[in-house]
C-alpha positions in Angstrom: 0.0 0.0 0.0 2.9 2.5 1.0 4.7 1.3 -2.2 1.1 2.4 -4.6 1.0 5.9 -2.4 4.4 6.5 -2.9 4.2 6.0 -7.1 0.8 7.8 -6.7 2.6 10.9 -5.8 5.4 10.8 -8.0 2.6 11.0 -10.7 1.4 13.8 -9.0 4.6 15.4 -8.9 5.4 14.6 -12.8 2.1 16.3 -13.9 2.8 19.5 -11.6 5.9 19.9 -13.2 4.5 19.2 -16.8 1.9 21.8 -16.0 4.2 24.8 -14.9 6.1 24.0 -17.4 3.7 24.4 -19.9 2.3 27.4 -18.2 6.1 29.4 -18.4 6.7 28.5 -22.2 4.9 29.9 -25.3 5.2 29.0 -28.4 4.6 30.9 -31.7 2.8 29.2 -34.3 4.6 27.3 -36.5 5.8 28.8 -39.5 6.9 27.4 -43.4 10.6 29.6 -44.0 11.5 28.8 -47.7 15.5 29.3 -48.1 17.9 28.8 -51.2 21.2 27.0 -51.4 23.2 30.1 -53.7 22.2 32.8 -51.3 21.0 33.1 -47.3 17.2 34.3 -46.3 17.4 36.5 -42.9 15.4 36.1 -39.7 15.0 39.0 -37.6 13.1 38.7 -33.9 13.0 41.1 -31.0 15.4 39.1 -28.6 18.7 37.7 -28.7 18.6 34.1 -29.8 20.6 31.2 -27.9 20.9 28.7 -30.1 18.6 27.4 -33.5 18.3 23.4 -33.6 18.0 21.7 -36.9 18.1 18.3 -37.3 18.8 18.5 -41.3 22.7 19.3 -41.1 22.4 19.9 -44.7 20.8 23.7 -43.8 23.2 26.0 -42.2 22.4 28.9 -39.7 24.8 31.9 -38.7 23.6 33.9 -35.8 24.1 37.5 -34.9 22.3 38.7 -31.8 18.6 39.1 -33.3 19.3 38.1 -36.6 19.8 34.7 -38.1 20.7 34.1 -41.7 19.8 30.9 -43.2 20.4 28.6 -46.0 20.9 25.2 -48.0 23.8 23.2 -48.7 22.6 22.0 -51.6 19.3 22.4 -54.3 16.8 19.8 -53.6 17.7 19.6 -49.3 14.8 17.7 -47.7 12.5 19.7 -45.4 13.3 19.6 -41.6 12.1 21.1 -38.6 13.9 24.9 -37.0 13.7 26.0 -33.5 15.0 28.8 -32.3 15.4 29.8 -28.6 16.1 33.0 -26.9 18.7 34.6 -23.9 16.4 36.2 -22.3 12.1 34.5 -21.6 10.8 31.2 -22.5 9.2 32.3 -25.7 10.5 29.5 -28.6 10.3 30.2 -32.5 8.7 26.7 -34.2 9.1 26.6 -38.0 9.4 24.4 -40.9 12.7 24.9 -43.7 12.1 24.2 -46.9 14.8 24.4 -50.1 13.3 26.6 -52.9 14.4 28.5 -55.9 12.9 31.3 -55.2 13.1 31.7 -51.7 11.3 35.3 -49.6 14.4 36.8 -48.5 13.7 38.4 -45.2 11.3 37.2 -42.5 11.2 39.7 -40.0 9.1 38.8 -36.8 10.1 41.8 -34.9 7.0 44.0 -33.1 5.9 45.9 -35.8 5.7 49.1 -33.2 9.7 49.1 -33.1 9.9 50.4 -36.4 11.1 53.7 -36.8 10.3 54.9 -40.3 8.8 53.2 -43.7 11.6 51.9 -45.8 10.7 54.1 -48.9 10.5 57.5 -48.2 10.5 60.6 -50.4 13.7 62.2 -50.0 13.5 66.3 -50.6 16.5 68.4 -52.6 18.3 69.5 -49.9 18.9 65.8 -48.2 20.0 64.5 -52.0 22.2 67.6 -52.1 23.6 67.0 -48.5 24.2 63.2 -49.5 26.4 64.5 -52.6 28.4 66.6 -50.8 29.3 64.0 -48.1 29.9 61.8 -50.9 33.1 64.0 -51.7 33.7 65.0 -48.0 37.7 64.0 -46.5 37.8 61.6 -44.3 36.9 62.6 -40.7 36.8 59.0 -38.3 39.9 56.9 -38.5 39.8 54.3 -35.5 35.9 53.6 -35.7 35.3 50.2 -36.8 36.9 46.9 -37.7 40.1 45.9 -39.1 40.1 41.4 -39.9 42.1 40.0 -42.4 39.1 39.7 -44.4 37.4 43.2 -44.4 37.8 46.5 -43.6 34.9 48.1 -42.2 35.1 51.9 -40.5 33.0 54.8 -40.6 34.2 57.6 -41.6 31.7 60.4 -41.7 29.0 61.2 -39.3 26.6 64.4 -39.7 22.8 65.5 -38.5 20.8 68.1 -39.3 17.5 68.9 -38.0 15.2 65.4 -39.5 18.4 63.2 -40.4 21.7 61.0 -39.7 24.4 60.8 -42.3 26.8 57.9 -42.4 29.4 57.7 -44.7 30.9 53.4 -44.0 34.2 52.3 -45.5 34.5 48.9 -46.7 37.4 46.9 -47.9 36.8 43.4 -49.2 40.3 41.2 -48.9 39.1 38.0 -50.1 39.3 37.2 -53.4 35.1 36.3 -53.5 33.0 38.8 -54.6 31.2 40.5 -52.1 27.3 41.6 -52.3 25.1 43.1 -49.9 22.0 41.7 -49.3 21.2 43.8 -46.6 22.3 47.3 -44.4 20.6 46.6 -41.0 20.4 49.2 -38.3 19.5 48.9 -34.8 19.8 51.4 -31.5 20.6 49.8 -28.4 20.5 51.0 -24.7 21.9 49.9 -21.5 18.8 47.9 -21.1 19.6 45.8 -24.0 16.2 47.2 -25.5 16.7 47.9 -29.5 14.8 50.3 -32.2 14.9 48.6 -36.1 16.0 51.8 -38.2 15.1 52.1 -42.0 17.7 53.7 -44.1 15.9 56.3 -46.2 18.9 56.7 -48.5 21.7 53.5 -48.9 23.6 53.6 -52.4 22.2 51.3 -55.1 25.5 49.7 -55.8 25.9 46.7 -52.8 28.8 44.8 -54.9 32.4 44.9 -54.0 34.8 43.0 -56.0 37.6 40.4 -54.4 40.9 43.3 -53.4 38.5 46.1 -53.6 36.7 49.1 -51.5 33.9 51.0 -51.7 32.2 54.1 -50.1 29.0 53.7 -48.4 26.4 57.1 -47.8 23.4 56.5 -45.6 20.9 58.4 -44.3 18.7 57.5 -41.7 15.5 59.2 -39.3 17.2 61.2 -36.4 17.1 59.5 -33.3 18.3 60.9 -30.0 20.1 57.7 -27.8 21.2 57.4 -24.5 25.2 57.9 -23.4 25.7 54.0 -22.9 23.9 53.2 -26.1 25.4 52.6 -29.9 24.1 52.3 -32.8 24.8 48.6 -34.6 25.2 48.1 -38.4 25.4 44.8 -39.8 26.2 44.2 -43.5 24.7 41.3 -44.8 26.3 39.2 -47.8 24.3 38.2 -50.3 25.2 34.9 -51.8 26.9 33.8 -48.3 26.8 34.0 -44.8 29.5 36.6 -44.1 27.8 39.0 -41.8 29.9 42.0 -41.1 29.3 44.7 -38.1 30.1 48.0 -37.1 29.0 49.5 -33.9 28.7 53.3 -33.1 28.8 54.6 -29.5 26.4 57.2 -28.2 29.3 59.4 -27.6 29.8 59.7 -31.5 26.6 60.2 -32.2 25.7 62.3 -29.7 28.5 64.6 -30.9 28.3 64.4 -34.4 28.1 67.8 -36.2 25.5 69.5 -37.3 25.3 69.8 -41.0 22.8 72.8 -42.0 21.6 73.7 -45.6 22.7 71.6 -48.3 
């Protein structure tokens, strides 16, 4: 009789902890992410992720705090399961990968009220005459940025005026691959680790940088006024690849960036 109470309550116990369990994790729905093999498809989310389990080896994932970039090993890879966890919550990303031709390149399940501006904006004359002229500007920033022995990445010029930020990036390909941006992804940060997405309203058409070559990048994005501990992070996505290069501002520099008045 002892020995039936005794596996009674460890029944008990089992379902408890099954139930809290279950009551501390959520789950988003599960979602269909459709990747290619020649290029990587980029998954943006609000937290930092931990780690992303796929039992297909034949997909390959590269994470950089929010963002993941995925892709196939090969045309044809079977379909397989993706989870991704987070640092910080219990919340857990469920989806299904799937090899296409034609894959949607960005999957962005981000809060959509984090969003600072719409992507497409109309830019006026004096913002297209100000992006000329910084364009041709000397040098002003030396020691802010990277320096790898495959890439050069520093900025260089850093403006405001009343509405808008102007970056002007520096970057050096080494390798001897081509190198094409997919995607210029901007994101303010604070002490607490809390982040604002940033559209570019202005980034130069021209995203590829031949193996042993440089290129300047302008960019002009909505003005935003950060803390003193915060930065502002800029990841350069490739293309074709999973190189993922970054370049972090501190508040300081933006806070003390010049003003830049009439064009």
């Amino acid at each position: 009789m002892n020995m039936c109470k005794i596996i009674r309550n460890l029944l008990i116990g089992c379902l408890f902890c099954l139930n809290a369990q279950a009551k501390i994790t959520s789950y988003t729905p599960l979602e269909e992410i459709q990747v290619a093999h020649r290029f990587s498809s980029m998954l943006l989310f609000d937290e930092a992720i931990k780690e992303v389990i796929m039992p297909n080896k034949d997909y390959i994932a590269n994470v950089n705090q929010n963002m993941v970039l995925l892709r196939a090993t090969k045309p044809g890879t079977a379909a397989t399961s993706i989870v991704v966890t987070f640092k910080k919550g219990n919340k857990v990303f469920n989806g299904l990968l799937r090899s296409t031709h034609k894959p949607q390149e960005v999957y962005d399940f981000t809060s959509k009220e984090e969003e600072e501006a719409s992507p497409h904006p109309t830019l006026d004359h004096q913002v297209l005459q100000k992006i000329k002229q910084i364009q041709s500007m000397d040098q002003t920033y030396f020691n802010i940025g990277k320096h790898t022995r495959y890439y050069d990445l520093i900025l260089t010029n850093l403006f405001h005026d009343e509405e808008h930020t102007y970056l002007k990036v520096y970057l050096e390909n080494k390798t001897g691959l081509t190198f094409e941006l997919f995607e210029t992804n901007f994101q303010h940060y604070n002490s607490k680790k809390s982040r604002k997405l940033v559209f570019p309203i202005y980034g130069l058409e021209d995203r590829v940088i031949p193996a042993y070559s440089s290129k300047m990048f302008v960019y002009v994005l909505p003005r935003y006024t950060t803390s003193t501990n915060g930065n502002l992070l800029v990841h350069f996505v490739e293309q074709s690849g999973s190189r993922l290069v970054n370049l972090s501002i501190p508040a300081r520099l933006l806070l003390e960036a010049p003003y830049y008045g009439k064009g």
